[in-house]
N, C-alpha and C positions, 0 to 999 in steps of 0.2 A: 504494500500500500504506500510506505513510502516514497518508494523509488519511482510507483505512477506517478504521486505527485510532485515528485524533483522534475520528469519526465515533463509534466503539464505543464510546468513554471518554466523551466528552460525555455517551451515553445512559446510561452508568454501567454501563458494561460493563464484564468484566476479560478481562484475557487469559489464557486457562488454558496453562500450562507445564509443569504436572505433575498425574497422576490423583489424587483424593485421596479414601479410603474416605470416606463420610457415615457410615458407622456403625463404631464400633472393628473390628478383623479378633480373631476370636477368638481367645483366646490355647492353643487346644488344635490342634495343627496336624493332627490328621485329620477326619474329619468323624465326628459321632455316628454316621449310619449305619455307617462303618468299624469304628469301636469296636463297636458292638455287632454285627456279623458278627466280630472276632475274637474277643470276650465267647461269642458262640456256639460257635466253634471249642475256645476253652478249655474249654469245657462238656462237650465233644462227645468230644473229646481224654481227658478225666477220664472220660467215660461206658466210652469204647471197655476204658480200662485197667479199671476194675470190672468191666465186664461179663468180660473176657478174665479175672478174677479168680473170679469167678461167672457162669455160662451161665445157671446159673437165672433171673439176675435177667431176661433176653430174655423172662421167659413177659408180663413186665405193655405192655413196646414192643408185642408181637406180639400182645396184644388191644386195644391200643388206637385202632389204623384198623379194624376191629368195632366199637368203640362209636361212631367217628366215623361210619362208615356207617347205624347205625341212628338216627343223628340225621337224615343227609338222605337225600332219597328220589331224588334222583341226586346220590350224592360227589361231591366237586371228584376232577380229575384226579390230584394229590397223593397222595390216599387210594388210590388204588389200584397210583401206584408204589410208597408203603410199603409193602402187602402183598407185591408180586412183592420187593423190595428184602430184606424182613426172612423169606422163604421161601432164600434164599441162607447160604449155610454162614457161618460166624462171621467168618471172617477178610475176608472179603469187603463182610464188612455193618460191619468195622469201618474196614476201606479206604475207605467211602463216608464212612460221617459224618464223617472228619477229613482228606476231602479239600480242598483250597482250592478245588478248581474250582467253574465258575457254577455248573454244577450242583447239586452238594451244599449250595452255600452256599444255592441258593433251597430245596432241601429239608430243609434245618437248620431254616429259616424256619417248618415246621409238621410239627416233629419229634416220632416218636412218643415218643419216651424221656424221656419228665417222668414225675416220681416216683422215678428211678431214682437221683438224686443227694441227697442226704439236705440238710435245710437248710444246716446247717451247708459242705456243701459247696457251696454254690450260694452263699453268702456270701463265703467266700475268693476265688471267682474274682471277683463283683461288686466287692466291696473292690479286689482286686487292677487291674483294669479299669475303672474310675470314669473318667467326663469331668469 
């Protein structure tokens, strides 16, 4: 054992004793994708309490997988759970979008409810939520 490592050293080799990052470790300890599914959630969160505030505002959500469909000439799968999703009674369709599970977080991901949060409120949560 020894004479390997006489051997390694000669060549100019070290002896590694501890891992050591090559590149700094970021100083934000979740990852951007994390941040931004809770960024979603807090949106989402906000969306549920307006809309619970105004039903009305549901009518622009519930055409919006319609305009997505007359863009393609076969929808992605998505589009066609936000319809069956947003044909559900209120309280139900507000239990999804603020749910944590895989599910909702990957259908948060091409959520129909944009427009429904006015700039100004889609600032606070970004401010608030920043990497």
């Amino acid at each position: 054992m020894r004479r390997m490592r006489l051997r390694r050293k000669s060549a100019g080799l070290k002896q590694v004793i501890a891992w050591v990052p090559s590149e700094p470790i970021s100083p934000h300890p979740y990852s951007t994708h994390r941040l931004l599914e809770a960024r979603s959630l807090a949106m989402h969160a906000l969306i549920a309490a307006k809309l619970a505030r105004d039903p009305s505002l549901l009518a622009k959500p519930r055409q919006n997988p319609e305009n997505w469909s007359a863009r393609w000439q076969h929808a992605p799968r998505w589009v066609h759970e936000w319809r069956q999703i947003l044909e559900l009674p209120w309280p139900q369709i507000a239990a999804l979008i603020t749910d944590p599970s895989e599910r909702a977080t990957r259908l948060r991901q091409s959520s129909p409810f944009a427009g429904v949060l006015t700039p100004e409120e889609r600032s606070r949560i970004y401010d608030a939520l920043r990497p």
